[in-house]
FIROKE-24985 format. One record per residue (C-alpha): residue number from 0; residue in three letters; x, y, z. Coordinates in nm, 3 decimals. Example, Ala and Ser with C-alpha at 12.3 -4.5 7.8 and 13.67 -1.06 7.14 Angstrom:
// residues 2
<nr = 0; rest = ALA; c1 = 1.230; c2 = -0.450; c3 = 0.780>
<nr = 1; rest = SER; c1 = 1.367; c2 = -0.106; c3 = 0.714>
END
This chain:
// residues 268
<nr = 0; rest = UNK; c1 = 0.000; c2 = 0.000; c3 = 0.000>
<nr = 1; rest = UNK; c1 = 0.280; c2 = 0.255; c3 = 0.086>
<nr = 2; rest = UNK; c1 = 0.476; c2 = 0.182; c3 = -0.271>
<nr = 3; rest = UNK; c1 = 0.125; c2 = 0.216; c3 = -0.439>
<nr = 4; rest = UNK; c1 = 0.112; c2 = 0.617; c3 = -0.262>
<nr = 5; rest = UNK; c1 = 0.484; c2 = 0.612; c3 = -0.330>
<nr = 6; rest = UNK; c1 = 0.395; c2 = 0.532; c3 = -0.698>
<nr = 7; rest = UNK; c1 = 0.079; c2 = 0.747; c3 = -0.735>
<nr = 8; rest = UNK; c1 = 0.302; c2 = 1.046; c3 = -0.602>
<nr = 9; rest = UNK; c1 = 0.598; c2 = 1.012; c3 = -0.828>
<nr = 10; rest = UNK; c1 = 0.334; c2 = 1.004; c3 = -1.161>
<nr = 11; rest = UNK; c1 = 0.182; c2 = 1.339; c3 = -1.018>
<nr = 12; rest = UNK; c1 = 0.505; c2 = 1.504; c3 = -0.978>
<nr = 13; rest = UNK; c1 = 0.630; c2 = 1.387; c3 = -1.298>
<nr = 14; rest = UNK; c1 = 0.321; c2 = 1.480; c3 = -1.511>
<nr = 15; rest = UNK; c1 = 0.365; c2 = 1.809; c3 = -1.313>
<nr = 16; rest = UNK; c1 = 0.691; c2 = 1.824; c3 = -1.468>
<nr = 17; rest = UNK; c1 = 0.589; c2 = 1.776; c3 = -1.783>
<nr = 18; rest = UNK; c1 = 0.296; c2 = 1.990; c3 = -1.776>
<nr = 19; rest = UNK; c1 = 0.564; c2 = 2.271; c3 = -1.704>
<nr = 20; rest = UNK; c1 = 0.768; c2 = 2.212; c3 = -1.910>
<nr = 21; rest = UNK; c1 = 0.557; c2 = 2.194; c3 = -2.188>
<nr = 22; rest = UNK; c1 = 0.390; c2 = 2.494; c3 = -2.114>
<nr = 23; rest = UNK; c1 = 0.732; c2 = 2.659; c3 = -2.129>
<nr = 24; rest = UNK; c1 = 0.773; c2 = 2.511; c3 = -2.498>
<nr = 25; rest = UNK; c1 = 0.482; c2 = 2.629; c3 = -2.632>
<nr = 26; rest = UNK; c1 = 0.546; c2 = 2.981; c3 = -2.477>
<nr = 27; rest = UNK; c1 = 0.878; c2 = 2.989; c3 = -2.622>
<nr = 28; rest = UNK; c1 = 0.724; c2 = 2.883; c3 = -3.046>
<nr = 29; rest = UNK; c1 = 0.450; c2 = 3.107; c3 = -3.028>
<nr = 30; rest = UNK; c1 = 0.467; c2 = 3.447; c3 = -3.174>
<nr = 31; rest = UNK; c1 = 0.391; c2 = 3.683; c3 = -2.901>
<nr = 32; rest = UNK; c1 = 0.456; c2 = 4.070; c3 = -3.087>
<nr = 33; rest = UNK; c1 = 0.161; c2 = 4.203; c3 = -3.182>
<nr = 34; rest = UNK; c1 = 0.161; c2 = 4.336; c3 = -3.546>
<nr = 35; rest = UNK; c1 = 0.289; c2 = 4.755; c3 = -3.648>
<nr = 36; rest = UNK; c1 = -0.015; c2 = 4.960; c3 = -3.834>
<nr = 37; rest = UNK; c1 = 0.256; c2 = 5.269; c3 = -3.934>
<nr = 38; rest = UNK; c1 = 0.130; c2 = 5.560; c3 = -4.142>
<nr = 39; rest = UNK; c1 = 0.193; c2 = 5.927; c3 = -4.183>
<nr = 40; rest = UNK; c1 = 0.098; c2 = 6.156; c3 = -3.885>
<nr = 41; rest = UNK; c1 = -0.061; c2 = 6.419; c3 = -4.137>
<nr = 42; rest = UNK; c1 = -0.416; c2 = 6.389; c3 = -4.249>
<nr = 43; rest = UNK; c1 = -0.461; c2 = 6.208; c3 = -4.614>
<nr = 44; rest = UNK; c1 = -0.626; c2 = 6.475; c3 = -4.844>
<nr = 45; rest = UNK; c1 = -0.795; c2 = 6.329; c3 = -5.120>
<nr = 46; rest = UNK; c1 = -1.106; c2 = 6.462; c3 = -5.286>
<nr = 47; rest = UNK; c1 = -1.507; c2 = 6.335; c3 = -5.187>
<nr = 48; rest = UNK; c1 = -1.462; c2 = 6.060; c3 = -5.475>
<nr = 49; rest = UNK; c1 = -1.083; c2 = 5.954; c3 = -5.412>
<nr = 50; rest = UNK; c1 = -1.059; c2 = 5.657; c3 = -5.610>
<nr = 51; rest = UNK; c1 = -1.159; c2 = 5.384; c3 = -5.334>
<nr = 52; rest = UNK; c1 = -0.944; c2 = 5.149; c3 = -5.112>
<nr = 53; rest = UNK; c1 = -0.635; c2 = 5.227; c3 = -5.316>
<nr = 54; rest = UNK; c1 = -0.666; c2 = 5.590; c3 = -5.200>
<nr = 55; rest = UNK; c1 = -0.715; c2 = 5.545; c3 = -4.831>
<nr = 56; rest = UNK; c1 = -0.417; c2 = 5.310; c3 = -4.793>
<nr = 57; rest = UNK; c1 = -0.180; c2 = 5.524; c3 = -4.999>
<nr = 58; rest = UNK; c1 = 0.149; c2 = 5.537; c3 = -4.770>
<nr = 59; rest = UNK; c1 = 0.015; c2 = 5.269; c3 = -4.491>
<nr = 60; rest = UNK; c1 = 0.187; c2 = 4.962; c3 = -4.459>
<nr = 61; rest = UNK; c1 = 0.203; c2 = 4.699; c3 = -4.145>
<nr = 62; rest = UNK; c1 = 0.495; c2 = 4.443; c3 = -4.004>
<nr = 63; rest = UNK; c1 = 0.539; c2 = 4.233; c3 = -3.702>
<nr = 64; rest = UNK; c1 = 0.883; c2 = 4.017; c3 = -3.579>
<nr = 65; rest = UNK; c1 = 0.733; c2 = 3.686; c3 = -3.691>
<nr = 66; rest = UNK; c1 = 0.580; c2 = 3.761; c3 = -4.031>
<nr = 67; rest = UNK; c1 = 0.764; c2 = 4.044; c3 = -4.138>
<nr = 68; rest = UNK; c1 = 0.564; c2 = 4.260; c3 = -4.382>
<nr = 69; rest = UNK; c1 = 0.194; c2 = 4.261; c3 = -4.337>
<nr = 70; rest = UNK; c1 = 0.139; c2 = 4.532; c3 = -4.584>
<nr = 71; rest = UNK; c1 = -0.076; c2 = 4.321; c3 = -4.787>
<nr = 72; rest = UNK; c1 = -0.290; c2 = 4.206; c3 = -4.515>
<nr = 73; rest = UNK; c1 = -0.457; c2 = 4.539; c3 = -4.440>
<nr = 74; rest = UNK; c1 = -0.738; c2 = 4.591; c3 = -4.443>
<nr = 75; rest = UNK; c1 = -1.014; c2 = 4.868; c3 = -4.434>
<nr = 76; rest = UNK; c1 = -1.217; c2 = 4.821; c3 = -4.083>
<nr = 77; rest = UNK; c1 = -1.475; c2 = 5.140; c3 = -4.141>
<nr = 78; rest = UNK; c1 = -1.459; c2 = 5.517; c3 = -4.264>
<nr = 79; rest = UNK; c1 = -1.623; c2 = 5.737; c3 = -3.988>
<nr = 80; rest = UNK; c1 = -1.727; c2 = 6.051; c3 = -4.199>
<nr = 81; rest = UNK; c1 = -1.905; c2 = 6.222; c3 = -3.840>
<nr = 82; rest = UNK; c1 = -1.608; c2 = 6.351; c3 = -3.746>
<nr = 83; rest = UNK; c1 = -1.616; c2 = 6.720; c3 = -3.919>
<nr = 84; rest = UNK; c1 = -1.724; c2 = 6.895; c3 = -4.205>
<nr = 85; rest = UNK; c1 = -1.468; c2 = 6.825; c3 = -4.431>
<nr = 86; rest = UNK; c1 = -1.288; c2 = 6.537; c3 = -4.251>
<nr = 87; rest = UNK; c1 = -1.328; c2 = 6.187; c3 = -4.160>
<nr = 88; rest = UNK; c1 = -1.159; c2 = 5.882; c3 = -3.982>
<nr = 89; rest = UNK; c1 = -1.046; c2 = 5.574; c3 = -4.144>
<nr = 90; rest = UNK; c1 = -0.946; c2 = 5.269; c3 = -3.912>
<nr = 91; rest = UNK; c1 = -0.720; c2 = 4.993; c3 = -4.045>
<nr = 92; rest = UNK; c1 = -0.701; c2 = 4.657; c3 = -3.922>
<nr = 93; rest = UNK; c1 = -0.471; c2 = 4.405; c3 = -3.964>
<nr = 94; rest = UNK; c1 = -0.439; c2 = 4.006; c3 = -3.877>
<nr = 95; rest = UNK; c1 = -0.079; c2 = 3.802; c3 = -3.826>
<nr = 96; rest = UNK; c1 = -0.056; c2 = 3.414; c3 = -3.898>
<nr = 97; rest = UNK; c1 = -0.132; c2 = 3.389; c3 = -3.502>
<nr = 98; rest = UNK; c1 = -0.452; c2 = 3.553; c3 = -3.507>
<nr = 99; rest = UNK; c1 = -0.311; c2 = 3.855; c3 = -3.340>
<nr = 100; rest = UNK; c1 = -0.496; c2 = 4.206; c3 = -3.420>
<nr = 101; rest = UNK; c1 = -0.383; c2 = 4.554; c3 = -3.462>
<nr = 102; rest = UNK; c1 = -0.569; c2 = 4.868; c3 = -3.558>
<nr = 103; rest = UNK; c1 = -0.470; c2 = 5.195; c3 = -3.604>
<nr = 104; rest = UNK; c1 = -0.693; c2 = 5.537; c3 = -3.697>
<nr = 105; rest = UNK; c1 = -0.582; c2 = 5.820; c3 = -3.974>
<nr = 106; rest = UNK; c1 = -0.737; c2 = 6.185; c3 = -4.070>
<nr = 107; rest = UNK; c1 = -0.917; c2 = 6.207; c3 = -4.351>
<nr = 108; rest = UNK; c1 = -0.931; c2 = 6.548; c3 = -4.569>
<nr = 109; rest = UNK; c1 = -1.155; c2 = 6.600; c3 = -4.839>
<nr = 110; rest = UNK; c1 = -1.000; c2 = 6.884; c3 = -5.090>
<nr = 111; rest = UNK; c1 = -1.346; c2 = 6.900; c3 = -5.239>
<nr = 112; rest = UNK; c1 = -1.603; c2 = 6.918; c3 = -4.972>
<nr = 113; rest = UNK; c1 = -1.910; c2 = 7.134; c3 = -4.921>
<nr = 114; rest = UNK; c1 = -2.156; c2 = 7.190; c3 = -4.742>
<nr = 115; rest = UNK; c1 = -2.521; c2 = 7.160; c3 = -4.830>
<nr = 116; rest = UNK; c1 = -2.647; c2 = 7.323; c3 = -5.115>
<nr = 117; rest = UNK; c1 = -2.981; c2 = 7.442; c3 = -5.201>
<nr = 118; rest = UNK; c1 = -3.154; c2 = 7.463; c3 = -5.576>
<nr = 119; rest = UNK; c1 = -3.443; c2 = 7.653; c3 = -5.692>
<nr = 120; rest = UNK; c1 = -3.645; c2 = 7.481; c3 = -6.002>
<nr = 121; rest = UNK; c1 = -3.939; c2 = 7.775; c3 = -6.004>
<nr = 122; rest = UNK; c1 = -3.958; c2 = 8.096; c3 = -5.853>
<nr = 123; rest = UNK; c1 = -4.100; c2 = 8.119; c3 = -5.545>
<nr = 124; rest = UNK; c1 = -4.410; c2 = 8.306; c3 = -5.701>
<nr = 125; rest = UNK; c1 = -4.777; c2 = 8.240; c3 = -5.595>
<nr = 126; rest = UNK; c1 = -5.103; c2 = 8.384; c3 = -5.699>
<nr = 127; rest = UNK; c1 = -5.338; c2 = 8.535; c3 = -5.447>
<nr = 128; rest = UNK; c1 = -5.517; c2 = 8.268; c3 = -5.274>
<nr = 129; rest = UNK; c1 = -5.303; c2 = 7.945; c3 = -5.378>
<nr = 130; rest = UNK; c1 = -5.135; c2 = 7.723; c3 = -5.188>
<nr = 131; rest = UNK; c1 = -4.770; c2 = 7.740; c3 = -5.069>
<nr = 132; rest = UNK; c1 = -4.587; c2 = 7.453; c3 = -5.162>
<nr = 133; rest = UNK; c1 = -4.256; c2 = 7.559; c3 = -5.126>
<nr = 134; rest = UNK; c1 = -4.129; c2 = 7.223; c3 = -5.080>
<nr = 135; rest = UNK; c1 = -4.203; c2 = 7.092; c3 = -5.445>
<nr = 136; rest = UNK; c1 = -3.987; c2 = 7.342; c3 = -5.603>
<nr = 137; rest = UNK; c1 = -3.670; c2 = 7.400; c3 = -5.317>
<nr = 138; rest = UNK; c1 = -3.449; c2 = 7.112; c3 = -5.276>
<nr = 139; rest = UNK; c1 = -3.114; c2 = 7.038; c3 = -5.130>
<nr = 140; rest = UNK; c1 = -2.851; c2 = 6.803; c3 = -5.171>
<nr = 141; rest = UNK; c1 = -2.472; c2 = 6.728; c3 = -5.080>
<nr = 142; rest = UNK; c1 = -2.216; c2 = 6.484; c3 = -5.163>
<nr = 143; rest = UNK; c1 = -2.199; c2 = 6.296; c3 = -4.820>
<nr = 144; rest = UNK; c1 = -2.606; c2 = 6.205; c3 = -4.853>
<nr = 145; rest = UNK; c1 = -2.648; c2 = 6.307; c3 = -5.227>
<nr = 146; rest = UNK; c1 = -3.073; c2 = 6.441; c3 = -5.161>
<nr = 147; rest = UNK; c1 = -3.108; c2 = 6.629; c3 = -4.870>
<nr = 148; rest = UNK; c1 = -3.470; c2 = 6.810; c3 = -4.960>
<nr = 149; rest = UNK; c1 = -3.677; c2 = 6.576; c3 = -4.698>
<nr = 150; rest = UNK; c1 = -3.460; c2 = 6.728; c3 = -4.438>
<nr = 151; rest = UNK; c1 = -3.554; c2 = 7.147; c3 = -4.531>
<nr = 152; rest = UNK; c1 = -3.705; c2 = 7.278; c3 = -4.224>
<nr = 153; rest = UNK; c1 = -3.890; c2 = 7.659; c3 = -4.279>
<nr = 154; rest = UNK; c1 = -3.690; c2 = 7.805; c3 = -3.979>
<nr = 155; rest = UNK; c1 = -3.887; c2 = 8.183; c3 = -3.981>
<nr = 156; rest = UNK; c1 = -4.183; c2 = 8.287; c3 = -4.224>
<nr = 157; rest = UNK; c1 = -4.417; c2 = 8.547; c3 = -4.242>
<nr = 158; rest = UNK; c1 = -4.606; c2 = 8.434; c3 = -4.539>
<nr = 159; rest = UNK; c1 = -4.945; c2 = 8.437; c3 = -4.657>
<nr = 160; rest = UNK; c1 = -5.135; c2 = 8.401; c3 = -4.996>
<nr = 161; rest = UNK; c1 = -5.416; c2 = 8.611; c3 = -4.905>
<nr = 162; rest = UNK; c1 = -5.290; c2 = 8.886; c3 = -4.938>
<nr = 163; rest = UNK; c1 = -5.004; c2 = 9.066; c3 = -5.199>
<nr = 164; rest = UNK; c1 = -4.700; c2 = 9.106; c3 = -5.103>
<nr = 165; rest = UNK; c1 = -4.312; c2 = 8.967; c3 = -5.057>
<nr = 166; rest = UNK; c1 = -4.226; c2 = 8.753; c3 = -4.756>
<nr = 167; rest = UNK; c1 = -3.894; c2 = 8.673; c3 = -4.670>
<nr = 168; rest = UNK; c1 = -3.841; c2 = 8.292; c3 = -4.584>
<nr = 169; rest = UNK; c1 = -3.503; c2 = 8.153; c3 = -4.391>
<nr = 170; rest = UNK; c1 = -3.493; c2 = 7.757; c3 = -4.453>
<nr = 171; rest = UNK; c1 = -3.220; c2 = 7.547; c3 = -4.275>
<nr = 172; rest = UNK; c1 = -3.084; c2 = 7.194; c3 = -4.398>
<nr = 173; rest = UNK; c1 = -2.860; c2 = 6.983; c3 = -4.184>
<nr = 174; rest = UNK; c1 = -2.656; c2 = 6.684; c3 = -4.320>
<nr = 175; rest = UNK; c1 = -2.567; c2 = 6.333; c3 = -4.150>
<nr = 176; rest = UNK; c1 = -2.224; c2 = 6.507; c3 = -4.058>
<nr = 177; rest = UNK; c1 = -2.433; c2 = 6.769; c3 = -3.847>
<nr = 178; rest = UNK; c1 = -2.349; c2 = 7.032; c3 = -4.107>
<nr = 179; rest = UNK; c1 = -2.632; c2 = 7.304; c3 = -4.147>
<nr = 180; rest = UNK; c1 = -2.654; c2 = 7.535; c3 = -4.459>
<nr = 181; rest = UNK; c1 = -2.934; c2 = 7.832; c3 = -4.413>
<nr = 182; rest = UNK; c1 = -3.093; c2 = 8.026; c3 = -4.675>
<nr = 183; rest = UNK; c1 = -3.344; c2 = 8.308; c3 = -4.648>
<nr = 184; rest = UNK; c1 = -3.538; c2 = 8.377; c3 = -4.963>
<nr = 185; rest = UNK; c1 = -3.852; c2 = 8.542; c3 = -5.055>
<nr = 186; rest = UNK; c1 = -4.149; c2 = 8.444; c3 = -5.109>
<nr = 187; rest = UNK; c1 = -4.356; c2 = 8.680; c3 = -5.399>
<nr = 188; rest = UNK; c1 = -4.735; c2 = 8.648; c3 = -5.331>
<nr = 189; rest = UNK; c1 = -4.903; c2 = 8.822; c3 = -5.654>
<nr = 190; rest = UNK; c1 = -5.121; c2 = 8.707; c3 = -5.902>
<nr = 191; rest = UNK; c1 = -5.097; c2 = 8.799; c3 = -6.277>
<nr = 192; rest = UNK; c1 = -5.191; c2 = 9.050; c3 = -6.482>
<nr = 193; rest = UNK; c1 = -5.361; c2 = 9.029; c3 = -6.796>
<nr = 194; rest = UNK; c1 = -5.094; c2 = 9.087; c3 = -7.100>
<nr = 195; rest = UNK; c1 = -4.855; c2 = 9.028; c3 = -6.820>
<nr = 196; rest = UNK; c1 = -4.469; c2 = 8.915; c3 = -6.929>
<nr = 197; rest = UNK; c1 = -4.389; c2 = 8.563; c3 = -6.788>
<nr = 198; rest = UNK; c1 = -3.969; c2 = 8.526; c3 = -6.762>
<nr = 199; rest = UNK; c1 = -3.854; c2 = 8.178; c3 = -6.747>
<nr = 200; rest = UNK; c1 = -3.510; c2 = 8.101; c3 = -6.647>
<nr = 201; rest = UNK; c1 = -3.358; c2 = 7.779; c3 = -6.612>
<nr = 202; rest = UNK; c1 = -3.232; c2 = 7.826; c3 = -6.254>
<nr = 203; rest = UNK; c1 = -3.330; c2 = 8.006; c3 = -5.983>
<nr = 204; rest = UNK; c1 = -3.075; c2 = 7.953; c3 = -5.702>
<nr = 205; rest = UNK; c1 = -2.683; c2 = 7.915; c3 = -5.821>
<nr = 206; rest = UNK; c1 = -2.359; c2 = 7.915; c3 = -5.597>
<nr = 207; rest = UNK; c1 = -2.017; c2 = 8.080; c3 = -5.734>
<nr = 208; rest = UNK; c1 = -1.671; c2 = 8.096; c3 = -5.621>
<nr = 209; rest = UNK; c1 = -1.586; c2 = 8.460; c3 = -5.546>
<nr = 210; rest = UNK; c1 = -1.394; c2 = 8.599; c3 = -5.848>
<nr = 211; rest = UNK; c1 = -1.561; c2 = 8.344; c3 = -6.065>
<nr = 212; rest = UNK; c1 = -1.745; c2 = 8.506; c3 = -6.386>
<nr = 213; rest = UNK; c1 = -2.117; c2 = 8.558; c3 = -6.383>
<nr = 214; rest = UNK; c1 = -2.325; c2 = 8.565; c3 = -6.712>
<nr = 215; rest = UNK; c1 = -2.703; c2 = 8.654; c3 = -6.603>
<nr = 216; rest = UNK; c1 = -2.807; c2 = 8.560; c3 = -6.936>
<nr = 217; rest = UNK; c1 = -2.676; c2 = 8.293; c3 = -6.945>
<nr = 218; rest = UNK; c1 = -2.974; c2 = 8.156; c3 = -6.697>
<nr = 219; rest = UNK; c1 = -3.258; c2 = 8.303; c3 = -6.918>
<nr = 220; rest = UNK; c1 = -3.454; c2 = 8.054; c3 = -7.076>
<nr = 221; rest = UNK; c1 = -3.734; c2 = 8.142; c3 = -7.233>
<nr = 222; rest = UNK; c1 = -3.984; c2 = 8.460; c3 = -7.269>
<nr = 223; rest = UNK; c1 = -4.354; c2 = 8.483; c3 = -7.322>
<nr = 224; rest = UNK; c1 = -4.619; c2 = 8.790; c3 = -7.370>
<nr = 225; rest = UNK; c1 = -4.280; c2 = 9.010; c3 = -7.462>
<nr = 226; rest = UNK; c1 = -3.942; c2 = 9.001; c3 = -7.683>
<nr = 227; rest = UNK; c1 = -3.660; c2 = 8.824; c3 = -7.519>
<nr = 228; rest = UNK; c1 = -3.482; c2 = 9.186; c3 = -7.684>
<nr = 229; rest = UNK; c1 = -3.700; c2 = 9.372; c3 = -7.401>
<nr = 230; rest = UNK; c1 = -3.564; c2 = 9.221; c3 = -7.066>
<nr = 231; rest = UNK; c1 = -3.373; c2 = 9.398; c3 = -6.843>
<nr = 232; rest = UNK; c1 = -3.073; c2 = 9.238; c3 = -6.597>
<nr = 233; rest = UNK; c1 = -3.021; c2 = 9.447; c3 = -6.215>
<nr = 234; rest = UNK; c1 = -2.749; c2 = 9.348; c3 = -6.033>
<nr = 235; rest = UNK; c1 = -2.728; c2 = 9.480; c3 = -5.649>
<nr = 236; rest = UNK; c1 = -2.545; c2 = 9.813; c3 = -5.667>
<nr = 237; rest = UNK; c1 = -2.228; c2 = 9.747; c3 = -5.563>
<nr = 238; rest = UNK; c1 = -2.221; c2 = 9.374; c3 = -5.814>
<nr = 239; rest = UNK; c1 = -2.214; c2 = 9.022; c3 = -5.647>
<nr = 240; rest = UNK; c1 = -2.059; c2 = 8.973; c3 = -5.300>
<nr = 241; rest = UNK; c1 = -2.046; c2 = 8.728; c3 = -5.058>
<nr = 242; rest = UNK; c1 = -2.352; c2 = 8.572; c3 = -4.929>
<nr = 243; rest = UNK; c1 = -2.659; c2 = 8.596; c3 = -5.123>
<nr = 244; rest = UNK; c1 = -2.759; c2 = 8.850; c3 = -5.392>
<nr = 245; rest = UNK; c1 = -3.072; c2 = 8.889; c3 = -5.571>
<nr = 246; rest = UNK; c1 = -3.048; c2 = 8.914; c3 = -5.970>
<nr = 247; rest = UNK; c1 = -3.349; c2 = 9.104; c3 = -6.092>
<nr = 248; rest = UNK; c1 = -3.510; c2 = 9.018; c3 = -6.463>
<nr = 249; rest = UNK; c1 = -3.784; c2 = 9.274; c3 = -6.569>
<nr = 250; rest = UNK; c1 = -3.962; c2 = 9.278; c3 = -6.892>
<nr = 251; rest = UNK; c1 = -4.247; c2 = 9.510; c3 = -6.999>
<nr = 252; rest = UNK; c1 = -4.529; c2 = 9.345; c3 = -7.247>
<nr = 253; rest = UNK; c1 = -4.710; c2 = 9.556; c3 = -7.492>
<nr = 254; rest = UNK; c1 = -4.987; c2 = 9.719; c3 = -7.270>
<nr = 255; rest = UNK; c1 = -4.732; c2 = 9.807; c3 = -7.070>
<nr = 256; rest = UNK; c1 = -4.772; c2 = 9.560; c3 = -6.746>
<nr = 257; rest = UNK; c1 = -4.426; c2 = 9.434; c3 = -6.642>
<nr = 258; rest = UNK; c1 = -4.310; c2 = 9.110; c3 = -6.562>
<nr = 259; rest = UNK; c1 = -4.009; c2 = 9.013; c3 = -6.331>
<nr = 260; rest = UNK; c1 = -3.865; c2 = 8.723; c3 = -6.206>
<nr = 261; rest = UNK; c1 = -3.547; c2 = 8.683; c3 = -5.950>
<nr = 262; rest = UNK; c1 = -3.215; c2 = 8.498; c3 = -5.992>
<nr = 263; rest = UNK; c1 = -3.041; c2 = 8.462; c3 = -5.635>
<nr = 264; rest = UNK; c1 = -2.686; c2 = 8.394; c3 = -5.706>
<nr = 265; rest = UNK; c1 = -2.496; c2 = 8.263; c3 = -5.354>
<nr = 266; rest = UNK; c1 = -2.151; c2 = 8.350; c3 = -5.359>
<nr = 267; rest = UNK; c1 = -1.915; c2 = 8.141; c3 = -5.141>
END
């Protein structure tokens, strides 16, 4: 009985042993560095459409001590484009032959951002009496959501169809990166005269560069009840400037009633 607990003790102490000891081995083969993400401190301009994956992983490359260069391997975990205006964060991940993870974040710049824009299809013209639906001809759009016109909120208005007159309008659009544009424009309540000139243009709302060239007639369209000869282009006194500016168009018909019509050019 006492060489069987001699026995029994000596296995235990030797599969302790070995136990040990192998745990030391497999310690000492496995790979325990974690993989290097390395890229350039400065943010990585590139414009809204910067030619995919091959443009956010310009100058990034990845290594660890067992596998050497893990360049290859990267990969793209997520852009997150919430984190400005004009910037975003990319986060690369990357995977050794031991299943062992690294990420690492960069800047993003876009060269070509904006913010929200606003177009005009129709003048913001209504007859005495008629509904305002101001919605079906203002829209908005960006290039982060593309159509933004389901998110224009009327932030202040004083208008009214029943009776003449010119309201002014401020309407507010905010994109998924929490950036709001605001535009105040008015709203012409008048109904038309008989013989009355009707100017078409083909846009009502346009943003320019400052210093860029401006062509009014270049946005005039079409003419009725008068000769496209007879219309007039007012530009605010002192020409464009930054912010808004209202273009007038005037044209008098043949009995003498005028028509008009208003381009609002939005200099940036």
């Amino acid at each position: 009985m006492r060489r069987l607990r001699i026995l029994t003790l000596v296995c235990m102490v030797i599969s302790t042993g070995l136990l040990v000891v192998s745990t030391i081995y497999q310690k000492s083969v496995e790979d325990q560095t974690i993989p290097v993400i390395q890229c350039p401190e400065a943010p990585l301009t590139i414009p809204m459409e910067g030619g995919g994956d091959e443009a956010l992983l310009k100058d990034v490359t990845a290594w660890d001590e067992k596998d050497g260069d893990l360049t290859d391997r990267i990969l793209l975990q997520g852009v997150d484009k919430r984190a400005g205006a004009s910037t975003a964060t990319v986060t690369y991940a990357v995977v050794d032959s031991d299943n062992h993870v690294a990420t690492r974040t960069r800047e993003i710049q876009y060269t070509d951002y904006q913010p929200p824009h606003f177009a005009l299809e129709q003048e913001l013209r209504y007859t005495v009496g008629s509904a305002l639906r101001i919605k079906d001809r203002l829209t908005a759009s960006d290039r982060i959501d593309g159509d933004l016109s389901d998110r224009i909120r009327v932030v202040s208005s004083s208008s009214s169809t029943y009776n003449e007159g010119i309201y002014p309008a401020t309407f507010e659009v905010t994109n998924s990166l929490g950036d709001t544009a605001t535009i105040t424009l008015d709203i012409v309540v008048r109904s038309y005269e008989a013989g009355e000139p009707r100017i078409q243009l083909s846009e009502y709302l346009i943003y320019q560069k400052a210093g860029e060239a401006f062509d009014p007639w270049a946005y005039l369209e079409t003419v009725s009840g008068a000769e496209r000869e007879n219309v007039e282009v007012q530009l605010p006194e002192n020409g464009l400037s930054e912010g808004v500016n209202k273009v007038a168009y005037t044209c008098r018909g043949q009995n003498g009633s005028e028509g008009s019509t208003t381009l609002y050019v939005v200099i940036e």
